[in-house]
C-alpha positions as CSV (number, residue, x, y, z in Angstrom):
1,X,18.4,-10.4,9.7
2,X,16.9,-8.7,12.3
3,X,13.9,-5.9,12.5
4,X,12.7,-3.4,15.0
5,X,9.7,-1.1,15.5
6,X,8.1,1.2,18.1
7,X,4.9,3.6,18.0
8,X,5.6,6.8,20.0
9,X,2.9,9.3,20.7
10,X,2.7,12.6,22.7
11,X,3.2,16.8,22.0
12,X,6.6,17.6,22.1
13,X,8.0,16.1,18.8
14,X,12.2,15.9,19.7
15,X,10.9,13.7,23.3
16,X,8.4,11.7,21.3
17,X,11.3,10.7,17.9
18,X,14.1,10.5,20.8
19,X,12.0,7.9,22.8
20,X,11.2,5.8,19.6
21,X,14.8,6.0,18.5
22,X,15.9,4.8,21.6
23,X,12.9,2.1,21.7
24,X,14.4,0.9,18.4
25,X,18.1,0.9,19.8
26,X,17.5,-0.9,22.4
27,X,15.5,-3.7,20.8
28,X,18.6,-4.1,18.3
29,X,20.9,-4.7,21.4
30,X,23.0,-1.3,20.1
31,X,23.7,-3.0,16.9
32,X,23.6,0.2,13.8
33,X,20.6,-0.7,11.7
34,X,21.2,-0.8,7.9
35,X,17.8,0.7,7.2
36,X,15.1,3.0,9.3
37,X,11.4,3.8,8.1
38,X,9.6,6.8,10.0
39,X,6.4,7.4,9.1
40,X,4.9,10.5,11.1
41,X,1.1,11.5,11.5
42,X,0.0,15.2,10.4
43,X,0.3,16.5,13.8
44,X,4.1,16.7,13.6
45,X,3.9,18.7,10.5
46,X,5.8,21.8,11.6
47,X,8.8,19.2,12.4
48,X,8.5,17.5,9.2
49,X,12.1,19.1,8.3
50,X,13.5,17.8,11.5
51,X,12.8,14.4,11.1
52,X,16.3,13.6,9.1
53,X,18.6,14.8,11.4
54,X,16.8,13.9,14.9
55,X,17.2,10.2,12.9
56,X,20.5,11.0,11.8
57,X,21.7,11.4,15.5
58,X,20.5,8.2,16.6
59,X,21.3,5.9,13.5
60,X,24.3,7.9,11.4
61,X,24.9,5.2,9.4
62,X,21.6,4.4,7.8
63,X,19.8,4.7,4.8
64,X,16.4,6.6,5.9
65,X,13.3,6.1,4.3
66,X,9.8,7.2,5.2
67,X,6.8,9.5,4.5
68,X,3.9,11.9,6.5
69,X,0.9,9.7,6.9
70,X,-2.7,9.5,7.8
71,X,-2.4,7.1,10.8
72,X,0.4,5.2,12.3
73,X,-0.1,1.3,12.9
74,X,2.7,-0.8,15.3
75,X,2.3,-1.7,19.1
76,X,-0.4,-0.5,20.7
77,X,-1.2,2.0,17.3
78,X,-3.9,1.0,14.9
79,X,-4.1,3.3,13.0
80,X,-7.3,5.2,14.2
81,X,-5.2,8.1,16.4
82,X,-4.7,11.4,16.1
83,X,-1.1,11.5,16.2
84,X,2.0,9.5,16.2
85,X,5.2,8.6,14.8
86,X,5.8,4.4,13.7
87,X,9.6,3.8,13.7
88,X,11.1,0.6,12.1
89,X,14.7,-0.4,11.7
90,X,16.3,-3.5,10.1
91,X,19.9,-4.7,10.4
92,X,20.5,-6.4,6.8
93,X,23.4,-9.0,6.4
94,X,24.2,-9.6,3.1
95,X,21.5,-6.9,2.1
96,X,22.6,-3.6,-0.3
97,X,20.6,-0.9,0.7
98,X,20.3,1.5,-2.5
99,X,18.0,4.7,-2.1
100,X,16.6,6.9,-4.7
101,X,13.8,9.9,-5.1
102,X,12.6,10.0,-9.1
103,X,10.4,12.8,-10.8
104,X,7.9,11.8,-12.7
105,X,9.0,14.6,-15.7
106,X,12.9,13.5,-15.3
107,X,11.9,9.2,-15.2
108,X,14.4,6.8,-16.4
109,X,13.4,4.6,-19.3
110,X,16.2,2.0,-19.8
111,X,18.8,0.0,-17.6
112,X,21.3,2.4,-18.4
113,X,20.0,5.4,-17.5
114,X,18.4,3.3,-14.2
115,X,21.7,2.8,-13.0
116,X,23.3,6.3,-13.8
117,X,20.6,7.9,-11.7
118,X,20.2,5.3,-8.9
119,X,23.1,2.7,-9.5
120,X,20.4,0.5,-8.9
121,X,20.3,-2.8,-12.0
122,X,18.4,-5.5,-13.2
123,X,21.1,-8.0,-12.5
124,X,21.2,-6.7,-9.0
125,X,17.5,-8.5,-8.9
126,X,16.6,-6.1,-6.2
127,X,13.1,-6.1,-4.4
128,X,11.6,-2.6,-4.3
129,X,10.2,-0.8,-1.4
130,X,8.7,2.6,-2.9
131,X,6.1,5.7,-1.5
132,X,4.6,8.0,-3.9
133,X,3.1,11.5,-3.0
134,X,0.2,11.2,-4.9
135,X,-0.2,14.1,-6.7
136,X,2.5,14.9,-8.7
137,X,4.2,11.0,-8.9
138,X,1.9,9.6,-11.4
139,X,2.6,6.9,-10.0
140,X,0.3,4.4,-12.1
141,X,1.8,5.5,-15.2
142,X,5.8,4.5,-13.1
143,X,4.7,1.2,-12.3
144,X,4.4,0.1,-15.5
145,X,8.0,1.5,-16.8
146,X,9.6,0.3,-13.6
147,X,8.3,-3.2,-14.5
148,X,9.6,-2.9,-18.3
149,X,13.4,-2.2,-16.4
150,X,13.2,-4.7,-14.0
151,X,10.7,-7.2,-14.8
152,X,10.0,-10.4,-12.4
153,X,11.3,-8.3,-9.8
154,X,8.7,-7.8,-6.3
155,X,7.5,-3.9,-5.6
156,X,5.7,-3.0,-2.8
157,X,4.8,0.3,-1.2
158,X,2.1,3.1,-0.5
159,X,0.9,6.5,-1.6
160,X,2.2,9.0,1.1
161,X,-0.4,11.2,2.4
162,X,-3.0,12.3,4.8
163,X,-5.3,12.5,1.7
164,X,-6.2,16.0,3.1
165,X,-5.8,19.0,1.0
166,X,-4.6,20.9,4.2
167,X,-2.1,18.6,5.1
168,X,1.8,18.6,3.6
169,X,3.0,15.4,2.1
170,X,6.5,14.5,2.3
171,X,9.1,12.0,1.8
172,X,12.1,11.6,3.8
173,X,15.1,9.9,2.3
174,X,18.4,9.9,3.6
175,X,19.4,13.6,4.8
176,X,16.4,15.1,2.4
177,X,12.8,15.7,2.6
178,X,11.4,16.0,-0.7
179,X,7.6,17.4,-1.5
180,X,7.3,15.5,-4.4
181,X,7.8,12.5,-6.5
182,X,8.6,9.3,-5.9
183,X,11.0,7.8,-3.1
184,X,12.4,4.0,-2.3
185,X,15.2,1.6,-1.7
186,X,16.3,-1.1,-3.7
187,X,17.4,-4.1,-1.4
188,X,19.3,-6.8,-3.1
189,X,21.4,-9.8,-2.2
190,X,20.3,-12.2,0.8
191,X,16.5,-11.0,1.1
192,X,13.4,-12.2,0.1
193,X,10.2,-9.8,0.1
194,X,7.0,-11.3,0.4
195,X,3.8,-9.3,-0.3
196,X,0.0,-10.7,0.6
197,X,-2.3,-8.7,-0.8
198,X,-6.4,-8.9,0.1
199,X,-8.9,-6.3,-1.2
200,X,-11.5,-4.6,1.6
201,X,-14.2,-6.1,-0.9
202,X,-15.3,-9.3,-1.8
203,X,-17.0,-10.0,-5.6
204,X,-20.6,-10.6,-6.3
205,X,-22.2,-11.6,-9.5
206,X,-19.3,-13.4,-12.2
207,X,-17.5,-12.0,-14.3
208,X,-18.5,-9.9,-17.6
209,X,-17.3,-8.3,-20.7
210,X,-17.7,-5.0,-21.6
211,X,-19.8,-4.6,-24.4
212,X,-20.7,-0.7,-24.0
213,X,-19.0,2.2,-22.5
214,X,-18.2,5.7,-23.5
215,X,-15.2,7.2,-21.3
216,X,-15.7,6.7,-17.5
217,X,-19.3,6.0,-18.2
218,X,-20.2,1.8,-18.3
219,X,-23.5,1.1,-20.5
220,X,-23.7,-2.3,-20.8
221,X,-22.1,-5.9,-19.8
222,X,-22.8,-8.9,-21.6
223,X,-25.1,-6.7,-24.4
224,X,-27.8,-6.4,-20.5
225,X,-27.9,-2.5,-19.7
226,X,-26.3,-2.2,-16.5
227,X,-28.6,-0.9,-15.1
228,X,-30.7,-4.3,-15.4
229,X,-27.1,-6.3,-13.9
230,X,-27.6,-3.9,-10.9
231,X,-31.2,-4.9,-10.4
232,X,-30.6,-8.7,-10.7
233,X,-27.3,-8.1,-8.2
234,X,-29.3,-6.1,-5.8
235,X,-31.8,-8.9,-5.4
236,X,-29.3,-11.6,-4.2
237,X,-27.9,-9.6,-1.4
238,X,-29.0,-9.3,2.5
239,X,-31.3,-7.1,3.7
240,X,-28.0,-5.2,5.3
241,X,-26.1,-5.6,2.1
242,X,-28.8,-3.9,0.3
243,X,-29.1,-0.8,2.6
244,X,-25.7,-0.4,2.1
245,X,-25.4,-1.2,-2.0
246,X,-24.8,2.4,-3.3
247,X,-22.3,3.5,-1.2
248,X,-20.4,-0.3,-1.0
249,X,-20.5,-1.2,-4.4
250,X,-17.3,-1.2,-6.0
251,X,-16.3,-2.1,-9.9
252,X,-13.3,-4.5,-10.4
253,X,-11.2,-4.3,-13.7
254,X,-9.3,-7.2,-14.4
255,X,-5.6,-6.7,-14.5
256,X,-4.7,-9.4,-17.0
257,X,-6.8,-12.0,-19.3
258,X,-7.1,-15.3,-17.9
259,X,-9.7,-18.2,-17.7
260,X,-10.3,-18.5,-14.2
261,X,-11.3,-15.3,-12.0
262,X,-10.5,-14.9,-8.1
263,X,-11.0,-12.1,-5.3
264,X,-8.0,-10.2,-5.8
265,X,-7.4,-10.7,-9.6
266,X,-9.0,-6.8,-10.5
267,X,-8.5,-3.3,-9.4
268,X,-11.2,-1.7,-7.7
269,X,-12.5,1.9,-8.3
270,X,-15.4,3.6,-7.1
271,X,-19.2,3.5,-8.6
272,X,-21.7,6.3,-9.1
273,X,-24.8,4.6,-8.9
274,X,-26.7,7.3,-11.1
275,X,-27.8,6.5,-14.4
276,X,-26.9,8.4,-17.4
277,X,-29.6,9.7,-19.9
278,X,-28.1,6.2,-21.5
279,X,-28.3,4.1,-18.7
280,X,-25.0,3.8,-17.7
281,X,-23.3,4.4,-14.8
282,X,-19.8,6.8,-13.9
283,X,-17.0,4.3,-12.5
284,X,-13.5,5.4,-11.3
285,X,-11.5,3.7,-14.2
286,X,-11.6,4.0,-18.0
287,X,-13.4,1.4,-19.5
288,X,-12.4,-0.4,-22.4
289,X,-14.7,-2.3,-25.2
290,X,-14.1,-6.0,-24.2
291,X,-12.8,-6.1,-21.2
292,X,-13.9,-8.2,-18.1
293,X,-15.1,-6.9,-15.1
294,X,-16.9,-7.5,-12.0
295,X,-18.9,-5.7,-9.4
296,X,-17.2,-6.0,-5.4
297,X,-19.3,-5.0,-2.6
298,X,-17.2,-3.6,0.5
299,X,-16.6,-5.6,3.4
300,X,-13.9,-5.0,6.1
301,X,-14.9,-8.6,7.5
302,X,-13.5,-10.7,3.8
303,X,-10.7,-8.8,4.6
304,X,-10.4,-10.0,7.9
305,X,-11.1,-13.4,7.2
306,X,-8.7,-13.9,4.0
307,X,-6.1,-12.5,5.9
308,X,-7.0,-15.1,8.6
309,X,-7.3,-18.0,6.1
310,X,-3.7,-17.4,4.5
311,X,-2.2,-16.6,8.1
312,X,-3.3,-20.2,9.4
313,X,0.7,-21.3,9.2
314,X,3.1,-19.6,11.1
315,X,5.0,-17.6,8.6
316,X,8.7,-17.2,8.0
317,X,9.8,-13.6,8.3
318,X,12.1,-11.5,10.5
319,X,9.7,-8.8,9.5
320,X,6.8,-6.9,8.1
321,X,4.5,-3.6,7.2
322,X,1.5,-3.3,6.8
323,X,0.1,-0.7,4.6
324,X,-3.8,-0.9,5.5
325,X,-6.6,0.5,2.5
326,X,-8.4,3.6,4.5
327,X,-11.8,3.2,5.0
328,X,-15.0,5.0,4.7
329,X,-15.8,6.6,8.2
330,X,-18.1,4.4,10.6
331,X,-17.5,3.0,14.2
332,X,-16.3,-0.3,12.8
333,X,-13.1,1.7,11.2
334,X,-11.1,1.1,14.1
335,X,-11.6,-2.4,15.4
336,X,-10.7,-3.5,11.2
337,X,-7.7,-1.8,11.7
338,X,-6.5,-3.3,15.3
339,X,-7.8,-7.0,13.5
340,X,-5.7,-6.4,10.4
341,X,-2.8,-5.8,12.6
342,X,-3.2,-8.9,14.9
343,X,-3.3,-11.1,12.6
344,X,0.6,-11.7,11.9
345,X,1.4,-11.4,15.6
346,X,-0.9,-14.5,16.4
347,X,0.5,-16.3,13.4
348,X,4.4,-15.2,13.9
349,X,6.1,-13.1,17.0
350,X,7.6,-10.5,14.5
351,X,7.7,-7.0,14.4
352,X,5.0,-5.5,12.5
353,X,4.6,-1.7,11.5
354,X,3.2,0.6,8.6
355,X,0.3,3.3,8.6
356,X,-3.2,3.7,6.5
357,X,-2.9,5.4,2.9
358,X,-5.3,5.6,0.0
359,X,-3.5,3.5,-2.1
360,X,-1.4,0.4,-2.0
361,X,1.6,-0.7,-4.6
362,X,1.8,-4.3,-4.7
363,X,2.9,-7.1,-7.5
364,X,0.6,-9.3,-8.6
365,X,1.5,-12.0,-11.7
366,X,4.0,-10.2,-12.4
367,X,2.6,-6.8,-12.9
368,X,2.5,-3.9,-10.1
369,X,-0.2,-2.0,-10.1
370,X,-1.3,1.2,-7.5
371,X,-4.5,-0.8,-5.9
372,X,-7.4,1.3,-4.4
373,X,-9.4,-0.6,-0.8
374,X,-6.6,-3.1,-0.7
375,X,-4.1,-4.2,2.4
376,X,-1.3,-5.7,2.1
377,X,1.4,-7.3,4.3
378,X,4.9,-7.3,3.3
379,X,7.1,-9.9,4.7
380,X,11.1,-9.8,4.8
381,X,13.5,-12.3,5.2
382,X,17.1,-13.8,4.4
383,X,17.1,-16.1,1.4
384,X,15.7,-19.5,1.8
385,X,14.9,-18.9,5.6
């Protein structure tokens, strides 16, 4: 197994694609890849239609998969410019490289109908590499009935997306580039995909039940108004943490019961820290009576350092993406970014490539789930390397 990627900026779209292309060629000593990713900032929108066959011309006998994005991140890109185009390309012994695009309104339900639409199966135990557009995949509602198919099986992936109204999202896949939906490749046989995931927040307080909520609204935790958790949470934080509380504060809902809670075990969703003629507080999820949750405060540095901490060995892969949470603007934006992405290359020379999105697909205990201020690296390699 062997990867390849290259970040190309400049104006003139067919120079800036040829020169990546031929970065990519080059680095795989001429050798056809199996599979290409392209993922191309909003300033080459008017060539968005190009993109399949200016690939097509370079690599005719690969399966293309890729989406418009916000930022690009690879050498010497972090994510943070205006413009650009991130180019990967894997050559995949062993591998069977299986792409599909889904509608949300035409999904299949069963095995059967999986592999009449995509000839993609559970016994083909494939790992899933999938981007969404994000406003007409409803995408969290997928995830669960791709895990009901193929359960035990690894997902990762990314919404698509500038996450500007003005700007086109699309998906390229194979010869096509769809507006919609949902895009991917299966990839079975000698691989192994790897996904780290680590939040951009780190938890405060322990975990509570829900005792009162109506809708969006959260009124109380542990029968305490939460207003009066707020107060008590407020008052063990920094003075910087505290000038920063409204607009850091995140709420984390548990994705599965357990015993024993850990950064990374709940989706995050945003807070409105205004209190309801009830005292409660609007939160980005629907809250449910019973379950646990618990308040995150954002913080680009935990982040940073749990990458770091679970990077400390050099890691096995020939390799990765990273598809990095976008933050809230401030001048610290781009140095998280340009950390996040050295952090594999000290641990492990491989290539490394993705772009920011609003929203990250990743499997966690075996459930995948569309997680909001998250990063994750995805690692790939040949089986039992």
């Amino acid at each position: 197994m062997r990867w390849a990627c290259s970040v190309t900026t400049g104006e003139a779209f067919e120079g800036v694609i040829q020169q990546g292309a031929s970065t990519l060629s080059t680095a795989l000593g001429g050798v056809a890849p199996d599979l290409v990713l392209a993922f191309l900032s909003a300033a080459y929108a008017p060539h968005y239609e190009e993109v399949p066959q200016r690939l097509r011309q370079a690599f005719p006998y690969s399966v293309l998969l890729g989406c418009s994005v916000s930022g690009v991140i690879g050498p010497g890109a972090d994510g943070t410019e205006a413009g650009g185009i991130a180019l990967g390309a894997a050559i995949l012994p062993g591998v069977q490289v299986t792409p599909f695009h889904l509608e949300a309104e035409d999904f299949p339900e069963t095995a059967g109908r999986w592999r009449r639409r995509t000839d993609v199966a559970p016994e083909d135990h494939p790992a899933f590499l999938l981007l969404a557009d994000p406003a007409s995949s409803r995408i969290e509602s997928l995830l669960p009935r791709i895990d009901a198919v193929f359960p035990g099986t690894p997902k990762s992936g990314a919404l698509a997306g500038t996450g500007e109204r003005i700007d086109p999202t699309v998906l390229f896949l194979g010869e096509e580039v769809y507006p919609s939906g949902l895009t991917g490749v299966a990839l079975s046989g000698d691989i192994e995909m790897e996904t780290l995931v680590v939040q951009e927040a780190r938890p405060i307080g322990e975990p509570m039940f829900v005792s009162a909520c109506r809708g969006n609204t959260l009124i109380e935790l542990d029968r305490k108004p939460v207003g009066r958790v707020l107060e008590a949470l407020y008052e063990t934080l920094s003075v910087a943490e505290q000038a920063s509380f409204p607009e850091a504060l995140l709420l984390g809902v548990a994705m599965a019961r357990q015993e024993i809670y850990r950064g990374g075990d709940f989706l995050l969703g945003a807070v409105t820290v205004a209190t309801e003629a009830d005292g409660g507080i609007e939160v980005a999820h629907p809250i449910e009576q019973n379950q646990v949750v618990q308040f995150h405060l954002r913080d680009s540095g935990y982040a940073i350092r749990e990458f770091a901490r679970r990077l400390s060995a050099p890691l096995p892969a020939a390799g990765a993406l990273l598809f990095a949470s976008r933050g809230s603007p401030r001048p610290s934006e781009g140095g998280r970014l340009r950390d996040l992405a050295s952090l594999p290359r000290s641990a492990s020379p491989f290539p490394l490539f993705g772009f920011v999105c609003d929203g990250v697909i990743a499997t966690r205990r075996g459930r995948t789930h569309l997680h909001r201020y998250t990063n994750t690296f995805t690692l790939f390699r040949a089986r039992g390397r």
